[in-house]
C-alpha positions as CSV (number, residue, x, y, z in Angstrom):
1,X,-8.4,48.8,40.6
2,X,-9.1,45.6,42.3
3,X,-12.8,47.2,42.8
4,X,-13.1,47.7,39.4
5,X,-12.3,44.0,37.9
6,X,-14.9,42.5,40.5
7,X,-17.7,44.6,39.5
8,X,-16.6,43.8,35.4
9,X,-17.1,40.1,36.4
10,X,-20.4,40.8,38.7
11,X,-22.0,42.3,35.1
12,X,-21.0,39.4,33.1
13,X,-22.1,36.5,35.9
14,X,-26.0,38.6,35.7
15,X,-26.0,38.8,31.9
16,X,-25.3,35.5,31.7
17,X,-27.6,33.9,33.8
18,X,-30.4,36.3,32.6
19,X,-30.0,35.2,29.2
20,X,-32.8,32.6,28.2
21,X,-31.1,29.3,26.4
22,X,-32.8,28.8,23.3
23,X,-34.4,25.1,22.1
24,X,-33.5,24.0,18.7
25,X,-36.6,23.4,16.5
26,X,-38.1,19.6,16.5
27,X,-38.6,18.0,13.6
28,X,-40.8,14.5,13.3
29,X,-39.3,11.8,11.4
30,X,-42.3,10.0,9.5
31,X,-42.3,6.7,8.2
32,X,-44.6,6.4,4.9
33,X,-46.8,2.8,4.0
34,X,-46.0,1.3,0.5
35,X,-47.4,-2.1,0.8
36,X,-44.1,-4.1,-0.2
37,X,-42.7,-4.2,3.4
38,X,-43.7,-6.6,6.4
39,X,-44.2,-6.1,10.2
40,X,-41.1,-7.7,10.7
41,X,-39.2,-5.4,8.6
42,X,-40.6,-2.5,10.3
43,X,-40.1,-3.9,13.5
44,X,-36.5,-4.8,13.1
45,X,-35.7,-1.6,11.5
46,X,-36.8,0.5,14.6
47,X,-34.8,-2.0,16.6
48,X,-31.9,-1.1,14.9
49,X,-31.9,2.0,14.0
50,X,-33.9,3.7,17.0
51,X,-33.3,1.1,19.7
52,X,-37.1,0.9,20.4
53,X,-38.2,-2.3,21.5
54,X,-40.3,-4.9,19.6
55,X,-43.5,-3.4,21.4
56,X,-42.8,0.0,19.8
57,X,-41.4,-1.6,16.8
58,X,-45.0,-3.2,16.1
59,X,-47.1,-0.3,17.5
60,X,-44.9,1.6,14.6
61,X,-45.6,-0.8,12.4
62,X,-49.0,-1.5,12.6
63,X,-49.7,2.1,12.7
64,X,-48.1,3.0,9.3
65,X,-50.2,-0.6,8.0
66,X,-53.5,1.2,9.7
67,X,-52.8,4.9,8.9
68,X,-50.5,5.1,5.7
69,X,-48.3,6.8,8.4
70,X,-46.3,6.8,11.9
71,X,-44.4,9.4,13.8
72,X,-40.8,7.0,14.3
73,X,-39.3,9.9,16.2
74,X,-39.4,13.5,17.4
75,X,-35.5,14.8,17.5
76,X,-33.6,17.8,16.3
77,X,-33.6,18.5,12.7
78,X,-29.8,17.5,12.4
79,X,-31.1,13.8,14.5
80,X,-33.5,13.7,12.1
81,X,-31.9,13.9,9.0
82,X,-29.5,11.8,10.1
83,X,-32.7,8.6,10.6
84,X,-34.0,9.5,7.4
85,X,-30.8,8.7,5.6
86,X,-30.3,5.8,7.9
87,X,-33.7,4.6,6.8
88,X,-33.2,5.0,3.0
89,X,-29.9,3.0,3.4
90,X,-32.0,0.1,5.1
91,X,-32.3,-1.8,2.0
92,X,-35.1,-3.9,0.9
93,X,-37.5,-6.5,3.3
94,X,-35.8,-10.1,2.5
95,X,-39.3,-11.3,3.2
96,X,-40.6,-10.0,0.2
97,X,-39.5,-10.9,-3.2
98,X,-41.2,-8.2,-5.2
99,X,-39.5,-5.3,-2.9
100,X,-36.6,-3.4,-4.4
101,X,-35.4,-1.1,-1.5
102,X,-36.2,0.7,1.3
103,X,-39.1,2.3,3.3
104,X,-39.5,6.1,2.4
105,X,-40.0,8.9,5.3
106,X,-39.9,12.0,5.4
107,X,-38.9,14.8,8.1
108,X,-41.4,17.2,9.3
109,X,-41.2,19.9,11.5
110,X,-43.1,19.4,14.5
111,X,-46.3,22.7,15.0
């Protein structure tokens, strides 16, 4: 009987360390140009809310000034989500008096 229980636990240790873990999806969360917020804003908003430093936050910025678009991060869709809603909440760039909110982005997943 003894026999018996140590091959039942033999199977089970094989299965599962034959079976293949499976990666979530990624999904790209893209910041969109508007024209009515500055480099700092940018900047200080990937600070914040992605902990990159000021050298990414201007690479970011500069490329959504330069390309009407940047990649801000490359996460799980759940992540992701979660940084788009952070950046809707942001608010608007004290900078600039004419703005009225936040940067819009988008997630996308990644191909």
């Amino acid at each position: 009987m003894l026999n018996e229980n140590k091959n039942d636990t033999d199977v089970k240790e094989r299965t599962n360390k034959n079976a293949k873990t499976r990666k979530q999806p990624r999904y790209q969360v893209v910041l969109w140009d508007d024209n009515e917020h500055t480099y700092q804003y940018v900047m200080r908003m990937m600070l914040e809310l992605f902990g990159h430093t000021e050298e990414r936050g201007y690479a970011v910025a500069k490329q959504v000034d330069e390309n009407g678009q940047a990649v801000c991060l490359t996460t799980t869709r759940e992540h992701a989500e979660l940084k788009k809603d952070q950046i809707h909440a942001f608010g608007a760039d004290r900078h600039i008096t004419r703005c009225v909110g936040s940067m819009w982005c988008t997630i996308e997943p990644v191909v």
